[in-house]
Kinemage of the C-alpha trace (Angstrom):
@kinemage 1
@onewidth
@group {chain A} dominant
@subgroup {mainchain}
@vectorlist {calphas} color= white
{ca unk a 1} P -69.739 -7.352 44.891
{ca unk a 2} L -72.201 -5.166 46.458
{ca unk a 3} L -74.618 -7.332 48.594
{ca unk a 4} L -77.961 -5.462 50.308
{ca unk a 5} L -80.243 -7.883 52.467
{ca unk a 6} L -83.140 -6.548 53.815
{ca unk a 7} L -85.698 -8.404 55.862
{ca unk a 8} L -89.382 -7.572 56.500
{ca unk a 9} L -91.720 -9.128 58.889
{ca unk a 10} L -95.520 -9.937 57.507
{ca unk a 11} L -95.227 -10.491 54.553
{ca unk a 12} L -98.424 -8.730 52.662
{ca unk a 13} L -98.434 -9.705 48.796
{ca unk a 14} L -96.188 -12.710 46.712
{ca unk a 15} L -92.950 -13.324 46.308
{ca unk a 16} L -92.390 -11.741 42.664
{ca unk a 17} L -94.029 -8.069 43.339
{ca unk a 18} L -91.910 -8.276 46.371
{ca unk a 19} L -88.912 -8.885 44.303
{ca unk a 20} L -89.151 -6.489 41.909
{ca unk a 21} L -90.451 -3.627 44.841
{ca unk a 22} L -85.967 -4.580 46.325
{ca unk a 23} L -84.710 -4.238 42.650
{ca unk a 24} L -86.284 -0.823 42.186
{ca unk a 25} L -85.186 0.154 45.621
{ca unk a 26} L -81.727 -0.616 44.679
{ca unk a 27} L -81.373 0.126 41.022
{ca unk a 28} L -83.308 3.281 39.663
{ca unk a 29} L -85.299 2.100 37.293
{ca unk a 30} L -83.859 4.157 34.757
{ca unk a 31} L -81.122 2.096 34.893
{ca unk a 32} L -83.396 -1.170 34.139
{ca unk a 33} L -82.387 -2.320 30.880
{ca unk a 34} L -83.373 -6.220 30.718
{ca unk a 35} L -84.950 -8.547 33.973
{ca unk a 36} L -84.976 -12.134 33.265
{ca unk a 37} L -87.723 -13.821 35.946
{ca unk a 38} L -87.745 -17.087 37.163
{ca unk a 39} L -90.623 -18.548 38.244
{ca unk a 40} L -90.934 -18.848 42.333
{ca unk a 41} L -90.031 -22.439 43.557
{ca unk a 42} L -91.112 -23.742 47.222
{ca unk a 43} L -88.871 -25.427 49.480
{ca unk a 44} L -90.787 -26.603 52.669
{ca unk a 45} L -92.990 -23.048 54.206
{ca unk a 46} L -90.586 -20.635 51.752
{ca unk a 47} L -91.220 -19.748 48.332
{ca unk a 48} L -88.637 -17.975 46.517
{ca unk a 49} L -88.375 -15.843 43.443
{ca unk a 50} L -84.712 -15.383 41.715
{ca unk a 51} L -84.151 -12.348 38.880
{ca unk a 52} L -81.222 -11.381 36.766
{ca unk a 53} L -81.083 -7.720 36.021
{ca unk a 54} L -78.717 -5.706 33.428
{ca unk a 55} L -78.772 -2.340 33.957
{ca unk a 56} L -76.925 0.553 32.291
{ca unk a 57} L -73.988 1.681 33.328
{ca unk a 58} L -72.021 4.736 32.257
{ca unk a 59} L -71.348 4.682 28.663
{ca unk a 60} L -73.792 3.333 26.995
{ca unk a 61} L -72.308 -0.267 25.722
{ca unk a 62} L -71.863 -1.027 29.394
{ca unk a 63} L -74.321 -3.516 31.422
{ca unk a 64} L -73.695 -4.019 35.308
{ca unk a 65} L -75.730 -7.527 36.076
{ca unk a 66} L -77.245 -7.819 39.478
{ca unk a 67} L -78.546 -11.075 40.842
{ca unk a 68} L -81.995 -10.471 43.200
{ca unk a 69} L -83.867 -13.019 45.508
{ca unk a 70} L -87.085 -12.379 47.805
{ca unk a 71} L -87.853 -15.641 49.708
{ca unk a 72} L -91.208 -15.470 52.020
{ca unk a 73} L -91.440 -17.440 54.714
{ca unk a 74} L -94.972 -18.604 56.042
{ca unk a 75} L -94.837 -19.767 59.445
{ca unk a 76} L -98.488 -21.652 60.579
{ca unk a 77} L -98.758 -19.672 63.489
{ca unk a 78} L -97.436 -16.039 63.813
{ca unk a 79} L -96.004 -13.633 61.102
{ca unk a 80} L -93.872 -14.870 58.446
{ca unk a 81} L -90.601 -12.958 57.171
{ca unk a 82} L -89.715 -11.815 53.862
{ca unk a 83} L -85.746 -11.214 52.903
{ca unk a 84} L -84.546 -9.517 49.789
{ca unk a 85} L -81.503 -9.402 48.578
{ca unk a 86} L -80.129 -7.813 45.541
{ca unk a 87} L -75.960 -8.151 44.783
{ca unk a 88} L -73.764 -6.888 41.969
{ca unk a 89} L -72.264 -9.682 40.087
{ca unk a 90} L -70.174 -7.651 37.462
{ca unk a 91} L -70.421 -5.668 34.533
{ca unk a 92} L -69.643 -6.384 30.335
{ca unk a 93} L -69.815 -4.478 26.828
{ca unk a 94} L -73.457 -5.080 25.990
{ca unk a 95} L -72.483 -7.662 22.786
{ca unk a 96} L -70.953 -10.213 25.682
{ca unk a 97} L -74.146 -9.947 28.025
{ca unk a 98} L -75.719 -13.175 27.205
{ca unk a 99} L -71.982 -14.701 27.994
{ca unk a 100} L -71.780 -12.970 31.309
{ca unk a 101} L -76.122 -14.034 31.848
{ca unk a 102} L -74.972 -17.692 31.271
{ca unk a 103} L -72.182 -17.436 33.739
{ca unk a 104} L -74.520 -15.870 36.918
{ca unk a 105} L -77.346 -18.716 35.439
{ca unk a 106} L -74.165 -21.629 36.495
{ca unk a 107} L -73.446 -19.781 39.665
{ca unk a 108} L -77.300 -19.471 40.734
{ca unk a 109} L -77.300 -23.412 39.940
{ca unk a 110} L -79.667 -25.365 42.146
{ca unk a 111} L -81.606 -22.179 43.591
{ca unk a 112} L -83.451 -22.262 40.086
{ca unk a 113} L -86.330 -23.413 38.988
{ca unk a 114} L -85.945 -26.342 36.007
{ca unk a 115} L -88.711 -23.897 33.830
{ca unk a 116} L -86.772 -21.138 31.616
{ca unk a 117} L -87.066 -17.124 32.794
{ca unk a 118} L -89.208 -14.580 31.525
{ca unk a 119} L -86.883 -12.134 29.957
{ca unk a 120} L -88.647 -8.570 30.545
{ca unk a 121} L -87.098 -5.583 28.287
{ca unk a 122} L -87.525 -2.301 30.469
{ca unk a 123} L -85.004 0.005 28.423
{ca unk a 124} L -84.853 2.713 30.933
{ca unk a 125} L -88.545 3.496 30.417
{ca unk a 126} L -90.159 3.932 33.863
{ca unk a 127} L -93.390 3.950 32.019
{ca unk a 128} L -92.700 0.375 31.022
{ca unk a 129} L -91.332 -0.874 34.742
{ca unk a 130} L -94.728 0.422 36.173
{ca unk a 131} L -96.452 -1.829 32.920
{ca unk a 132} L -94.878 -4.338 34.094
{ca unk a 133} L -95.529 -4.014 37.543
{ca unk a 134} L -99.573 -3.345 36.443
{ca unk a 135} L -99.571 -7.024 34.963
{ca unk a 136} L -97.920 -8.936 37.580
{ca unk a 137} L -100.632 -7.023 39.866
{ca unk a 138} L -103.683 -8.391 37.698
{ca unk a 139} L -102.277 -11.274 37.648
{ca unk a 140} L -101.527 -11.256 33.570
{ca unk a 141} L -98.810 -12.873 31.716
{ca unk a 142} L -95.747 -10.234 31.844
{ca unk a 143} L -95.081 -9.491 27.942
{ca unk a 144} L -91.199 -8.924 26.776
């Protein structure tokens, strides 16, 4: 399992651009097949955002899933700290991805929200990540 944390001080914009700004700095976005979003939860002065990514791995019936959490941390006086992480959980055939989903969805267990993900399709198409990116921005529903 490959496992990058990152931590940044001052944290400028939400959790969920945030999240998907340490998925596209780990995974080209080429690679993005499907992101499935859950919505940000607060625990005390954090909020935290979880996503499930498949992306494409060599051959093209191959998915690798990644697991990728930004939590901010607001502290009422002084800068807060943001830390990303994104980690490899595994790969499948693409017919047995919603098995191997299901299986990261156990693991993630009580760090999720109750409310269901938003499953995003990015097939590859950086045109589409930026899209999606563009709507989260404005503040829009993000469309499948």
């Amino acid at each position: 399992m490959q496992q990058v944390p990152d931590t940044v001080a001052r944290p400028e914009t939400g959790t969920l651009p945030v999240l998907l700004g340490a998925i596209a700095d780990h995974i080209p976005v080429t690679a993005i097949d499907e992101v499935w979003i859950f919505p940000p939860h607060r625990v005390g002065r954090a909020e935290s955002v979880v996503a499930v990514v498949s992306a494409f791995e060599d051959g093209a019936d191959r998915r690798r899933i990644f697991t990728a959490r930004c939590t901010v941390v607001r502290e009422p006086k002084g800068p807060g700290t943001v830390q990303r992480e994104v980690a490899e959980e595994g790969s499948a055939p693409a017919e047995r991805l919603g098995r191997l989903i299901e299986g990261v969805l156990r693991r993630l267990g009580d760090e999720l929200p109750t409310a269901p993900p938003r499953q995003v399709r990015v097939g590859g198409d950086a045109a589409r990540w930026e899209a999606v990116l563009g709507e989260l921005e404005s503040g829009a529903a993000v469309s499948g």
